[in-house]
C-alpha positions in Angstrom: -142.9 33.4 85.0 -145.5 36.0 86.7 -148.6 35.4 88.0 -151.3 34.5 85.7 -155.1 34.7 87.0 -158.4 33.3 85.1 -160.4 36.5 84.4 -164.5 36.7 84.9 -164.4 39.7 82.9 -162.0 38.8 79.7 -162.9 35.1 80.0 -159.7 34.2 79.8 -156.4 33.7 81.4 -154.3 37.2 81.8 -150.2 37.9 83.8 -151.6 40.0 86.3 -149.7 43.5 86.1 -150.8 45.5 89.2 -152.2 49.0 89.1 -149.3 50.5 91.2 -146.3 47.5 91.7 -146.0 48.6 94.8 -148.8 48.6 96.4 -151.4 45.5 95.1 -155.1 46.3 96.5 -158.2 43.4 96.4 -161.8 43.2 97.4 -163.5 39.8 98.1 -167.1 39.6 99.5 -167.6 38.9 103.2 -170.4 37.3 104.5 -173.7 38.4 106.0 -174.1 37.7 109.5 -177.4 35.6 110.1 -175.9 32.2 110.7 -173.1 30.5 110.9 -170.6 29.9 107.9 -171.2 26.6 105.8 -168.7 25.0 103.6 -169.5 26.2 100.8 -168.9 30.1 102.4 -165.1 28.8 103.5 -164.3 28.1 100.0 -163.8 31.6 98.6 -162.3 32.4 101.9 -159.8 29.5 101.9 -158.9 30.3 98.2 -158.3 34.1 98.2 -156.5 33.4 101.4 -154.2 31.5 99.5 -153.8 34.2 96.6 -153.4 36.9 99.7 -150.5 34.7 100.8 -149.2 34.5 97.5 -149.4 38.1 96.5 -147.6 39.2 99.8 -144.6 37.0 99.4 -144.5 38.7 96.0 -145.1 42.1 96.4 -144.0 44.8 98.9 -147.5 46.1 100.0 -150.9 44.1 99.9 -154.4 45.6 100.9 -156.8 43.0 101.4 -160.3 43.9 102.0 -163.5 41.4 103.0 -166.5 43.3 104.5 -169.0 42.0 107.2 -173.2 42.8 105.7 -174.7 43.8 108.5 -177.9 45.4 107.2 -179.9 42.8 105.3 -183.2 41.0 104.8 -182.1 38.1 106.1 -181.3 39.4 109.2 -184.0 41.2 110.3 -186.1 37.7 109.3 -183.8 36.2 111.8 -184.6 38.8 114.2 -188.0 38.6 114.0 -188.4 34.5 114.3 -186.1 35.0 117.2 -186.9 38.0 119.2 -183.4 39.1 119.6 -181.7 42.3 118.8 -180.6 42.7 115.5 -177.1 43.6 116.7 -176.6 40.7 118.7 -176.9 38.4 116.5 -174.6 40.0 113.8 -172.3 40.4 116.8 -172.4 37.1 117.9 -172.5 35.4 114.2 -169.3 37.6 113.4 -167.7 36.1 115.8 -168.5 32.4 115.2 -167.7 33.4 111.4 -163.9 34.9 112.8 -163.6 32.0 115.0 -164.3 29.6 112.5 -162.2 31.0 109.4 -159.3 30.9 112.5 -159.5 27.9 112.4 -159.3 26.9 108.9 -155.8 28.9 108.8 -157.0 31.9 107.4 -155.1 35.1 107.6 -157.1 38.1 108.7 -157.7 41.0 106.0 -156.4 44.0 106.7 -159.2 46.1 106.3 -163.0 44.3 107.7 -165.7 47.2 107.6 -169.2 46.2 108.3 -171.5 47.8 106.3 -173.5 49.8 109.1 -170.9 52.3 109.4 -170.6 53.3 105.9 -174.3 54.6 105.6 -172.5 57.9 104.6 -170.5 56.5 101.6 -173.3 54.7 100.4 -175.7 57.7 100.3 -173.2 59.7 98.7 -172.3 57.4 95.6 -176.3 57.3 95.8 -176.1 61.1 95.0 -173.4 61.3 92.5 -175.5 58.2 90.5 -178.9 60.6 90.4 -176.9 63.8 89.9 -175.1 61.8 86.9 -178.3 60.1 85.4 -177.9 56.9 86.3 -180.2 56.5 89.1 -183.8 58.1 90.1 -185.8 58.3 93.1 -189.2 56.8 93.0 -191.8 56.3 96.2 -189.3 56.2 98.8 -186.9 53.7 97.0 -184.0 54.9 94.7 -183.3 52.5 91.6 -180.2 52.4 89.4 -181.5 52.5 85.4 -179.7 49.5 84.0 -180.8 51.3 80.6 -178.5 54.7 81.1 -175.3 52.0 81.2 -174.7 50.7 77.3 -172.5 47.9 78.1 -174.7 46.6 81.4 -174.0 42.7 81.6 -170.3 42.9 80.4 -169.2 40.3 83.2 -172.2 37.9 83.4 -172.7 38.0 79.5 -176.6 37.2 79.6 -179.2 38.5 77.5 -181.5 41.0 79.1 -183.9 38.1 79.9 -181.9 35.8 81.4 -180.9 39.1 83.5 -184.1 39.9 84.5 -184.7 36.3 85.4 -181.5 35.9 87.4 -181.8 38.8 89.3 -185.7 37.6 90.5 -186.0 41.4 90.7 -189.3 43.1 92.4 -191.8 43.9 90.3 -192.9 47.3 90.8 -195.1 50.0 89.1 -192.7 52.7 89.9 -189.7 51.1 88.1 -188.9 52.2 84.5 -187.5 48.8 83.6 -188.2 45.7 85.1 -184.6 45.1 85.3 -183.6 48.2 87.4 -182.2 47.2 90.8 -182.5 49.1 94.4 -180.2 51.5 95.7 -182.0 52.4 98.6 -185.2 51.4 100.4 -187.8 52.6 103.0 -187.6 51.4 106.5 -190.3 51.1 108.9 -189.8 52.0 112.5 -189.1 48.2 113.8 -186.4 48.3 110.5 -183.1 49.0 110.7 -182.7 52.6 109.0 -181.2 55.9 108.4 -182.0 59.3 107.7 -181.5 59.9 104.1 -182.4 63.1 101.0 -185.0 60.0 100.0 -186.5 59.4 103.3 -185.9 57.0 106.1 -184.0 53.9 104.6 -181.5 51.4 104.5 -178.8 50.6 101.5 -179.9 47.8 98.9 -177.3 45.0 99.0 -175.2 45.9 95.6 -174.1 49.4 96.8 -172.6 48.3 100.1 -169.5 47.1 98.2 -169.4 49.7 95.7 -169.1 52.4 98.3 -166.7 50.2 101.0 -164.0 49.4 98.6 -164.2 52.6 96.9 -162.9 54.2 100.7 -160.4 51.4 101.4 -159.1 50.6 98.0 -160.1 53.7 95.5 -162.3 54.0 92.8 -159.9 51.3 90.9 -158.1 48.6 92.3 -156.5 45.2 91.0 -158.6 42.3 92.2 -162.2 41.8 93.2 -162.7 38.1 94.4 -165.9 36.1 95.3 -168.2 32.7 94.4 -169.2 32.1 91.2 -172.7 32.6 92.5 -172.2 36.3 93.2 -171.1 37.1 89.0 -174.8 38.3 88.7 -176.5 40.4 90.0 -174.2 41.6 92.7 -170.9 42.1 90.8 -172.8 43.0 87.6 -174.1 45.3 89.7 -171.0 46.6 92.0 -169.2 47.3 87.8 -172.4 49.1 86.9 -172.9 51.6 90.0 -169.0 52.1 90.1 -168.1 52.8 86.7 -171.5 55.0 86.0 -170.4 57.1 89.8 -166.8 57.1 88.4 -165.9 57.2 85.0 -165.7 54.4 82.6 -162.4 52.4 82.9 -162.4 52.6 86.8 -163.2 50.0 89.5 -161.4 46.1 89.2 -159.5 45.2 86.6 -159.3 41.1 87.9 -162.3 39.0 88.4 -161.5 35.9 90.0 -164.5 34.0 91.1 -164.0 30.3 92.7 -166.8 27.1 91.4 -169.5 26.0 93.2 -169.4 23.3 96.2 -171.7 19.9 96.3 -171.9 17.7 98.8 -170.9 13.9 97.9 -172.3 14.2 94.1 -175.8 16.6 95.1 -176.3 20.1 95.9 -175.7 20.8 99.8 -179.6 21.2 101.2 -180.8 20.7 104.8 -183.8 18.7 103.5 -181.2 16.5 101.6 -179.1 16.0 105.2 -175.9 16.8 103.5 -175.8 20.3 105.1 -172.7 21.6 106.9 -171.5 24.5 108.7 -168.0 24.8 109.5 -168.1 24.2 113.1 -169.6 20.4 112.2 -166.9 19.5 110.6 -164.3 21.2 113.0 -166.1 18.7 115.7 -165.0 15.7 113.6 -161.6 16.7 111.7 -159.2 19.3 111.9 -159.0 22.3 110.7 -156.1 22.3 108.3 -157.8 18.7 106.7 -160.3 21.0 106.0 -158.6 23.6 104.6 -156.8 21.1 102.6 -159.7 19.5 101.3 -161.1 22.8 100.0 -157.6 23.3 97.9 -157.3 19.7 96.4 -159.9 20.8 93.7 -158.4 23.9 91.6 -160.5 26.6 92.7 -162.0 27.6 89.4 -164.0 24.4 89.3 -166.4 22.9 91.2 -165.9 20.9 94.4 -167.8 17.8 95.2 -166.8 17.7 98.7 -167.2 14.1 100.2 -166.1 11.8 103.4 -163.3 10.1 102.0 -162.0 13.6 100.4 -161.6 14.7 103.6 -160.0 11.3 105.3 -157.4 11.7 102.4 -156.3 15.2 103.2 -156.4 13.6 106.5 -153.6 11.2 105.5 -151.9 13.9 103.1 -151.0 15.8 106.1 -149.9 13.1 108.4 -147.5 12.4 105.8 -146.6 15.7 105.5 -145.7 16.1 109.6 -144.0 12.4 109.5 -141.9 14.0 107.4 -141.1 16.4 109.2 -140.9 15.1 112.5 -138.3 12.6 110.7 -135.7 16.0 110.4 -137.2 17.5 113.6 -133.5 18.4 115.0 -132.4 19.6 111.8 -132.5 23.8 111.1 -134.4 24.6 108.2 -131.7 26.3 105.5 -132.2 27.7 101.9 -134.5 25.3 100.0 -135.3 28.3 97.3 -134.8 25.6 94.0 -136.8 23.4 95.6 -139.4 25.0 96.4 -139.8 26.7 93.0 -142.1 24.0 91.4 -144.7 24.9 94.3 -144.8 28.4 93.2 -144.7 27.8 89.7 -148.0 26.0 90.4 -149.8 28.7 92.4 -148.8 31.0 89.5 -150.7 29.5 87.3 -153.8 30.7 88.1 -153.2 29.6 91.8 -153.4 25.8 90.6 -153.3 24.2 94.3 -153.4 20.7 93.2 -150.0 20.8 91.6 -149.1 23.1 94.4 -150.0 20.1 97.0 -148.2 17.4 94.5 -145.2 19.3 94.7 -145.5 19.3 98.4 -146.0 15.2 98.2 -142.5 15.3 96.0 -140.8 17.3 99.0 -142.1 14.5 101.4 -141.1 12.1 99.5 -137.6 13.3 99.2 -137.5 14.6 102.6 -138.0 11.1 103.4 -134.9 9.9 102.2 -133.1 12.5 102.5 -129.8 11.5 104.6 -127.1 14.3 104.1 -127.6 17.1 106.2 -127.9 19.8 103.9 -130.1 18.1 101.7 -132.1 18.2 104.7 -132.2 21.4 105.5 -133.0 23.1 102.3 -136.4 20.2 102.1 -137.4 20.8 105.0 -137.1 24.4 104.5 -139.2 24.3 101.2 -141.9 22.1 102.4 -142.5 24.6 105.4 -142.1 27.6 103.3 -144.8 25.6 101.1 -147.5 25.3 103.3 -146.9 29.1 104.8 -148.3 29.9 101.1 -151.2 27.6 101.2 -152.2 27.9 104.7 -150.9 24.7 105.9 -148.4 22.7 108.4 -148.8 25.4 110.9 -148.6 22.6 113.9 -145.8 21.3 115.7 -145.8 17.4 114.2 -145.5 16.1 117.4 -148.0 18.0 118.3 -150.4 17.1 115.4 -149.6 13.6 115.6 -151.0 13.3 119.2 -153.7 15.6 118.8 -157.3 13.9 118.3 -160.5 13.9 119.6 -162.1 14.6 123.1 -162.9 11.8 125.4 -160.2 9.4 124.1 -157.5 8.1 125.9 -155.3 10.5 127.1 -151.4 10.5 125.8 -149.6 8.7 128.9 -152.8 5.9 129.0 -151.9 5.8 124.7 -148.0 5.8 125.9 -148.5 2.9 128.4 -150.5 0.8 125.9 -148.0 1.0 123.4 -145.1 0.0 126.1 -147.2 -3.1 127.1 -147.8 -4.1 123.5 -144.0 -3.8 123.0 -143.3 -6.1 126.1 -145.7 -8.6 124.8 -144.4 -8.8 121.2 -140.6 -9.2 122.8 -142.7 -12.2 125.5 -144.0 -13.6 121.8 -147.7 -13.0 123.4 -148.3 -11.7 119.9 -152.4 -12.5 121.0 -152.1 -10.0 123.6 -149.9 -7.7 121.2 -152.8 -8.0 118.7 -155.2 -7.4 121.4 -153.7 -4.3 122.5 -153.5 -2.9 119.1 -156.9 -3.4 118.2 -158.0 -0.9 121.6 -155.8 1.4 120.4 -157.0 1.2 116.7 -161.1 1.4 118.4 -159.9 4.6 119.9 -159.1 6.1 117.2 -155.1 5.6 117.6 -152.4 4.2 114.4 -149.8 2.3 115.2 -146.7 2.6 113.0 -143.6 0.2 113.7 -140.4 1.1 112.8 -136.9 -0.6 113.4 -136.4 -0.2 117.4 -139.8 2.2 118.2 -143.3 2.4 117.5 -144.8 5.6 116.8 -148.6 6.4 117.2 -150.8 9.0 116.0 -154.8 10.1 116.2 -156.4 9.3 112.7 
């Protein structure tokens, strides 16, 4: 069937044809280093993770690039309330934010540049947009004139108000329009900054990712990913300095943009309490629950993140490595039929939830599976189905005894489950109970089968 991919910019649903079929190239917005990375930042990582995955088992050469903003407001306001260098704390935050995305199964891209060492790219598109009319310098700031680009707002498709309002630009008497954004800004000495033809400066936010994935990916490329928040002003703004520094008809010809995230039902806030970063939840579950949690929802619409979401994808996967664990001798083999209803559904438009019900039909099947090749193909297509969404990475053994710190350790779990087996052959079935319910406080399942009794975490 082809890929097919919900577009920003036609606002509708197009077969993606690459630019060159040998060679597919995509942009998706990194984050800025100040903190560490909350839900709502691991979505669009998690979901153009999966389309990375997707696109590589499809096509012979994939260029993924995410950038790291290094030079930003919010930054240097960190610095300041802190008293530490700027540098260590984008060093450090970068670091949580690689840990972190690790750990929800996310592939690295290929190309990471951080936008302090592309000062020299950015001035130079900077140039090209004055020489070309489409920019001016003004008091120590250069602007781009939204008015010099006819079709401004293609993407977003607001009116000019609603475009002023979004962007909650500056106003300032040396603007020629209220709605003309910054290119390029003064510094003062305790700034970050560079020499530039306009003064000492840093880069306004837009241009960073105009000029980055015009070096890594050339002035067009197939796919430019983000969160729906990021539509306007930044991508409105990446189309308008790209296509005015190089010709109409260049830059991305894909926008895919994922839906917000709320927290149980209300917008995530730290004065609400429903705030959290990704290395919360990483305390309390793992981190492919996680990951799975962020693709139960199709990625195109918003996610209400809650609790009980994430005890279910919880449960989805312990089905998933029971399954598994069931063939555990058996050699995974072939398994290309039966896995073609899983790709199917991340063809349309990456639809993960019937990706992830097509993985509950290999389960189930796997399940009762009892010839030996019937085995081996299953088991092949349900592990060749989570390599695409970024899931059963584990050994199952291995995730069905892995839980939290400061429980019981696996032999004082092992010797528990013997002595409850002793007392249910004795017919002390009070004891039995009473054993079961110190495992189930710590945090420990019990599952009887004919002749054995499994365990796991929950």
């Amino acid at each position: 069937m082809g890929l097919t991919v919900y577009n920003t910019l036609t606002r509708s649903r197009d077969a993606f044809a690459p630019i060159d079929p040998g060679h597919v190239r995509m942009y998706v917005c990194g984050p800025t280093v100040y903190d560490r990375a909350h839900i709502g930042n691991a979505r669009p990582v998690v979901v153009f993770d999966t389309l990375y995955r997707l696109l590589k088992r499809t096509y012979p050469r994939v260029t993924y690039v995410r950038n790291i903003t290094d030079v930003d407001d919010k930054i240097n306001a960190r610095a300041k309330e802190s008293g530490r260098a700027i540098r260590d704390i984008t060093e450090e935050t970068a670091a949580w934010y690689h840990d972190d995305m690790a750990a929800l199964n996310a592939l690295p891209p290929d190309v990471e540049p951080r936008a302090t060492e592309h000062i020299a790219e950015m001035i130079a598109m900077i140039g090209a947009l004055i020489d070309k009319g489409h920019a001016y310098a003004a008091e120590g700031h250069v602007l781009f004139a939204v008015a010099s680009m006819p079709d401004y707002g293609a993407l977003s498709r607001r009116s000019r108000d609603e475009m002023i309002a979004g962007a909650r630009v500056e106003v300032a008497p040396y603007k020629r329009d209220p709605g003309d954004f910054v290119l390029w800004k003064p510094s003062t000495p305790d700034l970050p900054g560079w020499d530039s033809p306009w003064g000492f400066g840093r880069p306004g936010w837009h241009i960073e990712c105009s000029a980055m994935s015009g070096k890594y990916l050339g002035v067009s490329f197939d796919i430019h990913g983000g969160g729906q928040d990021l539509v306007f002003p930044h991508h409105e703004n990446e189309i308008a300095q790209s296509t005015c520094a190089h010709g109409p008809g260049t830059f991305a010809r894909y926008w895919m943009h994922n839906g917000y995230l709320m927290v149980e039902g209300e917008k995530m806030s730290k004065s609400l309490g429903n705030f959290f970063t990704v290395n919360d939840l990483l305390a309390k579950a793992p981190g492919e629950a996680i990951r799975l949690t962020l693709l139960s929802t199709h990625y195109h619409q918003p996610l209400n993140w809650t609790d009980d979401g994430l005890a279910q994808a919880k449960q989805t996967l312990d089905r998933f490595y029971t399954a598994l664990e069931r063939v555990g001798e058996v050699a995974p083999a072939g398994g290309e039929a039966e896995l073609a209803p899983v790709l199917a559904a991340l063809e349309d438009d990456l639809n993960t939830p019937a990706a992830i019900a097509a993985m509950h039909d290999l389960a189930t099947r796997l399940n009762k599976a009892e010839a030996p090749a019937e085995q081996a193909a299953l088991k092949a297509a349900l592990l060749e189905a989570g390599d695409l969404v970024g899931l059963l990475r584990q050994d199952p053994a291995a995730w069905r005894r892995g839980g939290a710190a400061g429980g019981p350790s696996d032999a004082e779990i092992d010797a528990m489950v013997t002595a409850r087996t002793a007392a249910r052959a004795a017919r002390n079935f009070a004891e039995a109970d009473r054993l079961r319910q110190l495992l189930a406080d710590a945090g420990v399942v019990l599952e009887d089968g004919a002749g054995a009794t499994r365990w796991r975490r929950s």
